[in-house]
C-alpha positions, 0 to 999 in steps of 0.5 A: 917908246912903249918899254911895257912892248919893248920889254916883253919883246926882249925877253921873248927874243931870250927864249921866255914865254909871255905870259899875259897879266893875271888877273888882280884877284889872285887863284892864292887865297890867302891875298887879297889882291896880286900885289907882285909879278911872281904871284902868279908863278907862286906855286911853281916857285913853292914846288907845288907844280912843276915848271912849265915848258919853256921853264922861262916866263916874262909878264907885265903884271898888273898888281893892287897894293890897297889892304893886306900887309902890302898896303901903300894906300896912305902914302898916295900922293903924298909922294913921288912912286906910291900908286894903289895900282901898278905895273911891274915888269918880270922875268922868270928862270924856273930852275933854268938860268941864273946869276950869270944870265940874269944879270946879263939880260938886265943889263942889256935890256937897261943900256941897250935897249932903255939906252940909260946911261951907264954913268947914272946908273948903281948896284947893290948886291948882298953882303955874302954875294961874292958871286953876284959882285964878281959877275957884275964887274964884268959890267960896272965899276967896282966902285959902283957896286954896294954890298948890303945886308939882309933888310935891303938885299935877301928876300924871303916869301915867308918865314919858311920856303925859298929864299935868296940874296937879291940885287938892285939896279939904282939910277941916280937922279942927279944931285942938282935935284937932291940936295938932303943928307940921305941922298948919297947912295945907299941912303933913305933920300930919293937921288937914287932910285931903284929901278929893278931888283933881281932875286936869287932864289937859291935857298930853302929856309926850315923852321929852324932858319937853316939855309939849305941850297935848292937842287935847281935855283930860280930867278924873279925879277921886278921891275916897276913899269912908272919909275922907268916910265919917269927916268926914260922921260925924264921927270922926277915924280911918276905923276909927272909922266904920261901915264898920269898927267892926261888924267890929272889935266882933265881933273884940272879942266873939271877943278878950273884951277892948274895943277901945281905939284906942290900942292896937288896930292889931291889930283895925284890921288884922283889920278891913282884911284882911278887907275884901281877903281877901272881895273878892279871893275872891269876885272868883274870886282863890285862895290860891297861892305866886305872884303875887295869889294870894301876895299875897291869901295875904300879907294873910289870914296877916298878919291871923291873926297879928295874931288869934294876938296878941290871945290866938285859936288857931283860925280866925276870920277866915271867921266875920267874912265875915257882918258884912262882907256885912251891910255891904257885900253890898247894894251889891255883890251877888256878896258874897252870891252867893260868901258861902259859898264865900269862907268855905269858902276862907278857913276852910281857909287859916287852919287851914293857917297856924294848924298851922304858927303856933306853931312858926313863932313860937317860932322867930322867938323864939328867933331874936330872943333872939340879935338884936342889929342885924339879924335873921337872913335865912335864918331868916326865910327859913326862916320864910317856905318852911316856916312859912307866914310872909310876909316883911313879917309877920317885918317886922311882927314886928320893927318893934315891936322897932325891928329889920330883917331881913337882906334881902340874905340873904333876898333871896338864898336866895329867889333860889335857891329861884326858880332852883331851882323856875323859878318867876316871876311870871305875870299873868293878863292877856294881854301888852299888845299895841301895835297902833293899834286905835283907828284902825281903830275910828274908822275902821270901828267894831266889825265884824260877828259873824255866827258864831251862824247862819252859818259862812260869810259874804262879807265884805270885808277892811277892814283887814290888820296884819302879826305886829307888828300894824302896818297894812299894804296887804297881805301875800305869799304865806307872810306871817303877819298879822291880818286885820279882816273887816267881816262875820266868821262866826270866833268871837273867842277869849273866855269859855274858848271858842278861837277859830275857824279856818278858811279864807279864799277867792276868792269865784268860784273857791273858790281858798284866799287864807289860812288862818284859825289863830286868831281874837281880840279886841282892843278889841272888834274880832274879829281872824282870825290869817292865814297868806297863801297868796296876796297879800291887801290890803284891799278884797279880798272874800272867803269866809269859812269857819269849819273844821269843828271848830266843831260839836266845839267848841260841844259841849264848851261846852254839856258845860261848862255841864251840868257846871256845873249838875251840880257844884252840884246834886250838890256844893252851890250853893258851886260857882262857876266860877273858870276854863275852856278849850273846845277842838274835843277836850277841855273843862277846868273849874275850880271852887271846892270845898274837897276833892277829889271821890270816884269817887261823886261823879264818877261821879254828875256824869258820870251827871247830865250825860249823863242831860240829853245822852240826854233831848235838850234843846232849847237856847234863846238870848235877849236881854235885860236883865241884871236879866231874865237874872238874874230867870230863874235865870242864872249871871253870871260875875263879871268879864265884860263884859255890856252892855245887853242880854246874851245867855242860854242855856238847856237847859230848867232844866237849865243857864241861863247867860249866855253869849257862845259858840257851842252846840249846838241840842240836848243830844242833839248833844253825844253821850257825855260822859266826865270824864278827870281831877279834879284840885287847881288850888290851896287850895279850886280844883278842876279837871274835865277831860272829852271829848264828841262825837268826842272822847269816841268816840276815847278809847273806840276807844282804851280799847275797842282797850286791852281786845282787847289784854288779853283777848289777853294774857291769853288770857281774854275776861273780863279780869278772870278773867284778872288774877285768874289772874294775881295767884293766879300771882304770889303762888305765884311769890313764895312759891317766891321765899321758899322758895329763899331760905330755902334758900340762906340755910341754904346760907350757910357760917359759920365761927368765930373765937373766939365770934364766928360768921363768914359772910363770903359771896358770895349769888345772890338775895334781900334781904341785909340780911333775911339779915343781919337772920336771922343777927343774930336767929339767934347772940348775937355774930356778924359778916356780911358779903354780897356780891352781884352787880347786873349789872355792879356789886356790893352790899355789906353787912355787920352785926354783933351783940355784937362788937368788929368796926363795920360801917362802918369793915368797909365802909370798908376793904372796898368799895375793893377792889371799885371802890367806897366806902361806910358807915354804923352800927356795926351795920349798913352797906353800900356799892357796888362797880364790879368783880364780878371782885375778889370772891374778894379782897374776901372773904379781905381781910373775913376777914383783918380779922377776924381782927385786929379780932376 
């Protein structure tokens, strides 16, 4: 039975939207990763959006419990339902149904459609919920509801804002498994396992804790995909399922050895870390040292280590990607899409950790032997910075040991290291913006997009908002605001296009009422940032005019979509789009691909893409359904937002992407295409930058301007002939360099006391410690020492061979004469002095010491 299908089935018989799994790096910038299916409904649920229509959803929601509050990453097979990565089944009611019908739709998807049944199964409702209590008797014996208290049965979001009682649906294991005495129902054992849990969001929590009812109750639901996977299947750990066991037998094939529950967290935790590491790759998160990347990082390195236990010394984790698609690549697609390339990624990461392994491990060993009660923080610190070890695999490590790390001292020095390096966590979400949006949606629904044909439009002010984004009636002359436009030609920044600018006017005379500066989205509304140069209030009617630079712009989007052909059709189909930025003058383009790109390999892109740019293909935009789009050959990137009908643009076969920006009707109108810099983003990411249009006209201007100034320098009109002039210069010059120095070397004066040979000396030019080298290679016992001036300030060197005499004491007492101080071996040291004018006395002092030590 696939009860993932079934369950979106039942619930879009029941009139609810499907709505496919958001991506698990949440549009909320304040997660890390979603980590439950109402997040993606979070601002609907807050009351900052209106509810969508129909006002019913349902989702099977990929989530990531890995860092952050909800952080399940240590109990990671150690027990039976903790996964990094799930999935959990929902069903929404914005303001729509409630109580009655949810419960109703639960109970007839779990004895009706998952035929569990009705003698295993138990509820729970919350202590004050007679509502919720008196409904479910219509469905179970009383005996088998529980009323529970606000730890086990009231949810809240956060300290204020919605909030309700919740109710659970318990399957009883059976007590022939379960024998412990928390295993009655409503204990801490593991007879009764929750299933499903229904929240009534009922209430409105003030600062103060006041309850107030909400005007339209909501329902969210959640429903872990594994635990029902494992009741249906009848097995008592989730690992034990089909969602899990191929995997683990594949790590058995590797190991050599069968996999027996009791002891085989290991394979278990191998299992669930692959699960993350696939999904948060193939969703476009890469290996880095801060924030998901650290975190997705954190979580392959623990599943290699755990690999390394088991007796493996190479990578493996990649090879497992294939079970895993097997598995779940017919339901989400894109694993197939990014198959490659997510075990390209994943297979460099693992050689990095596994170079630094076992060093890293025998120092934790030897560490350990010394451990009584606390394990040394700056040794896992160290671990950590130079062995690739996260800290809560040093964790792992000790936990089996029954010993903690001193996190004090851990926590102190990655404290320096953070001031050191300025290095903070940053979000790849925009910061939450306070604005009250959902008025104006309801006020004035989405405005009007007219940019793709027009660049001027007449339009009315329907809203303004100062830089605070509150609404206001207008804003003075010199005032920064937003504006909201009912027909708007401004591009609103998104897909890696900037947004438009431009300007507002007087709709007779032209006159200038404000300046566009940037334009953007919020909730789907296109927003124009203001500066007023005159009083604007809403209704005012004005002329909207997009700035001349959006021609430049729309070039540098149509060069990133040949480039983007071009990398897979020169590097491989491997090349997927991780990131990108289209400006008026510059394009920047990040891709997977394991290693840096060669000047052929870049000079062939940049060939392929303006070879497409000279053939002048027309450029073609269409609407159509997602599975036409595809069906075509279009690149979807994974992520985005597309609604019912999606728009595609084409270059002839050459480029086939959907895409919501602006272009050119004509590859011919992009001009010259030239790739400034290729670069590293982070392990597997690359990064193209590249100018077209003026832009690309400029930099050759620059370049051109750069080579009159050579050939003029040079006096030569091939530049080349010129530098090779040069070089053949400078190899004679240095030449007589040599030649000079050889002579004032055989000019140094040499003296001797006893059989030592003396050169106490003052040189002009040259290396000294080259002369002093000579001179050591030139005489069985001899003492050097060499003065030389650097402008205001003297080098001091000093060496000996077969003498009583140590160059760094010699030093030592020398170098204070001159201002300065110094050191180093017993055969060779040097120092720095401040005062040139005291050589003459540094000399006669570093043969008087000679003398006496000689």
């Amino acid at each position: 039975m696939d009860i993932r299908q079934a369950f979106l089935d039942f619930f879009a018989s029941k009139g609810h939207k499907i709505y496919e799994s958001a991506p698990l790096v949440p549009e909320d910038a304040t997660l890390l990763f979603t980590n439950a299916g109402m997040v993606p409904f979070k601002s609907v649920f807050t009351g900052e959006v209106p509810a969508p229509n129909p006002p019913r959803a349902a989702s099977c929601q990929t989530c990531i419990r890995a860092g952050g509050k909800h952080n399940d990453l240590e109990n990671v097979g150690h027990t039976a339902r903790h996964h990094t990565f799930f999935e959990m089944l929902g069903n929404f009611s914005f303001g729509d149904y409630f109580k009655e019908d949810a419960i109703a739709y639960a109970w007839e998807f779990v004895t009706e459609v998952l035929e569990l049944p009705v003698e295993k199964l138990w509820v729970t409702v919350h202590e004050s919920d007679d509502e919720a209590e008196a409904i479910w008797a219509k469905y179970i014996a009383r005996e088998r509801i529980l009323r529970m208290g606000d730890k086990d049965n009231f949810w809240q979001m956060g300290d204020t804002g919605p909030c309700g009682p919740c109710s659970e649906i318990f399957f009883d294991q059976g007590e022939e498994h379960f024998h412990g005495p928390e295993d009655y129902m409503g204990g801490d054992g593991d007879r009764f396992l929750e299933i499903w849990n229904l929240v009534f969001m009922q209430y409105e929590r003030d600062k103060e804790g006041n309850l107030t009812p909400l005007p339209k109750p909501s329902i969210d639901t959640g429903m872990g995909l594994e635990r029902v996977v494992a009741v249906k299947e009848g097995k008592l750990s989730n690992y034990d399922t089909e969602l899990f066991m191929p995997i683990i037998r594949e790590v058995e094939k590797m190991v050599g050895k069968p996999y027996v529950y009791a002891d085989g967290a290991s394979y278990r935790v191998i299992a669930d870390h692959l699960r993350s590491t696939t999904f948060l790759l193939a969703q476009g998160v890469n290996f880095s040292n801060e924030g998901r990347g650290y975190v997705l990082r954190r979580i392959l390195r623990r599943a290699v280590r755990h690999g390394y236990m088991l007796g493996l010394r190479e990578p493996f984790m990649f090879k497992l990607v294939d079970t895993l698609v097997k598995i779940m690549g017919d339901h989400y697609t894109y694993l197939k899409d990014k198959q490659e390339t997510v075990k390209q990624l994943m297979q460099l990461e693992e050689e990095r950790f596994f170079a630094t392994i076992a060093a890293g491990i025998e120092l934790f060993e030897k560490e350990l032997e010394k451990t009584k009660k606390l394990f040394s923080g700056a040794v896992a610190f160290k671990l950590y910075d130079t062995y690739g070890f996260p800290l809560d695999l040093t964790q792992d490590m000790l936990k089996d040991k029954g010993l903690e790390v001193d996190i004090a001292e851990f926590e102190r020095l990655m404290q320096e290291q953070r001031e050191r390096a300025k290095a903070a966590w940053k979000g790849s979400g925009d910061a939450k913006v306070e604005g009250d949006f959902k008025a104006l949606i309801e006020a004035f629904g989405k405005n009007t997009f007219v940019g793709y044909d027009n660049l001027t439009a007449e339009s009315k002010v329907l809203a303004v908002l100062n830089d605070g984004f509150a609404r206001v009636k207008c804003l003075e002359p010199g005032q920064k605001g937003w504006v909201m436009l009912d027909i708007t030609p401004f591009y609103a920044e998104s897909g890696g296009q900037t947004g438009d600018a431009g300007a507002l006017r007087t709709m007779e005379e032209g006159e200038m009422v404000a300046e566009v500066l940037d334009t953007k989205k919020f909730f789907d509304l296109n927003l124009s940032e203001i500066k007023a140069a005159r009083k604007i209030c809403e209704n005012d009617l004005v002329e909207a005019a997009v700035d001349t630079t959006r021609h430049e712009i729309a070039k540098h989007h149509s060069a990133t979509h040949l480039l983007h052909s071009a990398l897979r059709e020169i590097l491989g189909e491997h090349v997927s789009q991780a990131g990108s930025l289209v400006e008026a003058d510059r394009l920047r383009f990040d891709f997977s691909h394991p290693k840096a790109l060669s000047a052929e390999e870049i000079a062939a892109v940049e060939q392929w893409v303006n070879d497409k740019i000279e053939r002048g293909i027309a450029g073609e935009t269409e609407e159509m359904s997602i599975e036409d789009a595809k069906a075509k050959g279009a690149m979807a990137l994974f992520g985005e937002k597309y609604g019912d009908k999606v728009r595609v643009v084409s270059f002839g076969e050459s480029s086939i992407e959907l895409c919501g920006g602006t272009h050119v009707h004509n590859t011919a109108e992009i001009g010259m295409f030239l790739i400034t810099k290729e670069s590293g983003v982070s392990a597997g990411i690359r990064r193209i930058e590249a100018v077209c249009g003026h832009a690309a006209y400029e930099l050759v201007k620059r370049m051109r301007g750069t080579l009159t100034t050579i050939e003029r320098e040079l006096k030569a009109k091939d530049p080349m002939q010129g530098i090779e002039k040069l070089k053949s210069q400078v190899k004679q010059l240095k030449q007589e360099l040599v030649e000079a120095q050889k002579s004032k070397k055989s000019e140094i004066k040499t003296e001797t006391i006893g059989d030592v040979t003396v050169v106490v000396d003052e040189v002009e030019g040259g290396d000294i410690k080259a002369m002093i080298d000579d001179l050591k290679n030139a005489h069985d016992r001899v003492a050097v020492m060499l003065f030389q001036k650097k402008g205001d300030k003297v080098l001091i060197a000093a060496g000996q061979k077969n003498t009583a005499v140590k160059a760094g004491a010699w030093v030592k007492q020398i170098a204070p004469v001159l201002g300065g101080g110094g050191g180093g071996r017993d055969d060779f040291a040097q120092a720095g002095g401040k005062d040139p004018s005291k050589i003459g006395e540094a000399k006669e002092k570093a043969l008087a010491y000679l003398q006496e030590n000689l």
